[in-house]
C-alpha atoms as one frame of an Amber mdcrd trajectory, in Angstrom:
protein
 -20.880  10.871  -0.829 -18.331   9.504   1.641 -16.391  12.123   4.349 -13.011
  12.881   3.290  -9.987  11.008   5.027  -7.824  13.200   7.101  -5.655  10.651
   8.315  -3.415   8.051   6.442  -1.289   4.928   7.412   1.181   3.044   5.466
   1.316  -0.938   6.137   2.807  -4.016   4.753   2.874  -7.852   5.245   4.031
 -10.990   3.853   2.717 -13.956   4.641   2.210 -18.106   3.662  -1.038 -19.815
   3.158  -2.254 -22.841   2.313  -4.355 -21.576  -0.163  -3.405 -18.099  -2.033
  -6.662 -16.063  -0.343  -5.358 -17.677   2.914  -1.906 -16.329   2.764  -3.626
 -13.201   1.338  -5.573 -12.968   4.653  -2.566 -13.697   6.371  -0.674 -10.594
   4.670  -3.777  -8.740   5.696  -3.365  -9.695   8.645   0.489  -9.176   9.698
  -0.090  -5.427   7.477  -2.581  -4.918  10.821  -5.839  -4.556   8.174  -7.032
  -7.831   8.216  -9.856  -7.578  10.734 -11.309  -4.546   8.395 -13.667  -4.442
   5.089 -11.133  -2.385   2.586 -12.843  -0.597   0.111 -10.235  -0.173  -2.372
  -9.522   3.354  -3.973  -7.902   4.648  -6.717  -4.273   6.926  -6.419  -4.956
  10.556  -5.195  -3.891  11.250  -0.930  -6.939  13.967   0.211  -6.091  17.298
   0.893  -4.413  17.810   4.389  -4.358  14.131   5.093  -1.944  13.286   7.735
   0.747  10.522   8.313  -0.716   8.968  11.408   0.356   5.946  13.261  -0.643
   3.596  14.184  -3.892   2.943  12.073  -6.834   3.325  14.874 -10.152   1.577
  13.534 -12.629  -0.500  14.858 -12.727  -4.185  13.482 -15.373  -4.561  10.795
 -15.098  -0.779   9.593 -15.205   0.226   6.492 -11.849   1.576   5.155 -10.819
   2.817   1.746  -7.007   1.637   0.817  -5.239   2.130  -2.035  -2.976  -1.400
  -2.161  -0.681  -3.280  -4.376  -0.710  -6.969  -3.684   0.813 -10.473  -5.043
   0.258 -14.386  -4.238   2.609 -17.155  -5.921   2.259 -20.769  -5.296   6.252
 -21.141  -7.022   8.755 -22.177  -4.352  11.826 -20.701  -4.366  10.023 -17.424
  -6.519  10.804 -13.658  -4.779   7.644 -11.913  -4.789   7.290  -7.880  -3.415
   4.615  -4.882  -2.980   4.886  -1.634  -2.146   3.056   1.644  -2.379   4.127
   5.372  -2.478   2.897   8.621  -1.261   4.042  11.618  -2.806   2.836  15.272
  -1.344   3.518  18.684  -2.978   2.178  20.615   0.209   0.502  20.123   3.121
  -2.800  21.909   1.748  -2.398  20.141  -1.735  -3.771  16.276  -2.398  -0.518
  13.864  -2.798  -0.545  10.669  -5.108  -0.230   7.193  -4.264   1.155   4.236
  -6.372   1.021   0.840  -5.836   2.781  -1.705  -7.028   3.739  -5.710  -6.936
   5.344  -7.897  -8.884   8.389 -10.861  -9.291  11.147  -8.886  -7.874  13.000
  -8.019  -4.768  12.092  -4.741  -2.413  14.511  -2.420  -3.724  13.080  -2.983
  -7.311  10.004  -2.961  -6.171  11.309   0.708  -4.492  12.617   1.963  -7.266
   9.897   1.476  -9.429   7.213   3.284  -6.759   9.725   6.345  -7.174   9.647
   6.450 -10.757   6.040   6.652 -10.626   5.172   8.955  -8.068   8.228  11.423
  -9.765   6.212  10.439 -13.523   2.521  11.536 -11.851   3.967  14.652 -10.340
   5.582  15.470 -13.671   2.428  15.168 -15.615  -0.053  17.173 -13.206   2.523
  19.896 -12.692   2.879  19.561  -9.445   6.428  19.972  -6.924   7.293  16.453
  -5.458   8.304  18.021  -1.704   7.731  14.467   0.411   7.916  11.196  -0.910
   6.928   8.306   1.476   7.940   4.536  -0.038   7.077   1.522   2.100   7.787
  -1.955  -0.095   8.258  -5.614   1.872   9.362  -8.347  -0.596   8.637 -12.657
   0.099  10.587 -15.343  -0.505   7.605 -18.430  -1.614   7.945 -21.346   0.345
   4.139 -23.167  -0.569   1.868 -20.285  -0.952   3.167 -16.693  -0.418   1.501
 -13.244  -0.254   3.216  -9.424  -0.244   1.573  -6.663   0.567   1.459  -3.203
   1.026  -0.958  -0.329   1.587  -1.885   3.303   2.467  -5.305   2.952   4.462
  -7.321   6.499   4.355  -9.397   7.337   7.675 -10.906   9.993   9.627
């Protein structure tokens, strides 16, 4: 079993390409995770993990991230991403959404809201901090958005 996180950091990028895993790489890149091997990782923020910035890891680590993410190849097309952190307390786990889509950044916003307030609501837990970080792209050849919480120690 892996060590539990006890640090987090929120990024996001947009980005063109020639190709939609270049402008992916790209995104990666301008988010500030693009020199790292992401492991990605389902919704739930460990335990105690703390907002922590800026994101401190070697190139080539291994690090899991929970991240929403979009390519078009339509000029002219409005693409976003965004992810959310919710926390109840500071010695309870949070819960992160992700999200992307063909929209613009306060959409994409609102929607991380709605779910973050939805998963509290169904584990019974008090939404005390919610954290919302969303970037949206305007396609010129081959865009990218994205957004992400990385997880480290």
């Amino acid at each position: 079993m892996l060590s539990t996180p006890t640090k987090f950091t929120i990024v996001a990028g947009t980005a063109e390409g020639e190709t939609k895993l270049t402008a992916f790489d790209k995104a990666l890149l301008a988010a500030g995770i693009g020199n790292l091997n992401l492991l990605k990782v389902s919704s739930i923020l460990p335990p105690g993990a703390k907002l922590t910035e800026p994101l401190q890891v070697a190139p080539g680590s291994l690090l899991p991230t929970a991240f929403g993410t979009i390519t078009s190849d339509q000029p002219g097309e409005v693409i976003a991403a965004g992810v959310a952190v919710g926390i109840a307390s500071e010695d309870s786990y949070g819960v992160i959404m992700e999200f992307e889509g063909k929209c613009t950044q306060e959409e994409a916003e609102r929607t991380l809201r709605a779910m973050v307030e939805e998963a509290f609501r169904v584990r019974g837990l008090p939404l005390n901090k919610l954290l919302v970080k969303a970037v949206e792209h305007k396609v010129e050849k081959v865009g990218c958005a994205l957004a992400a919480v990385a997880l480290w120690y």
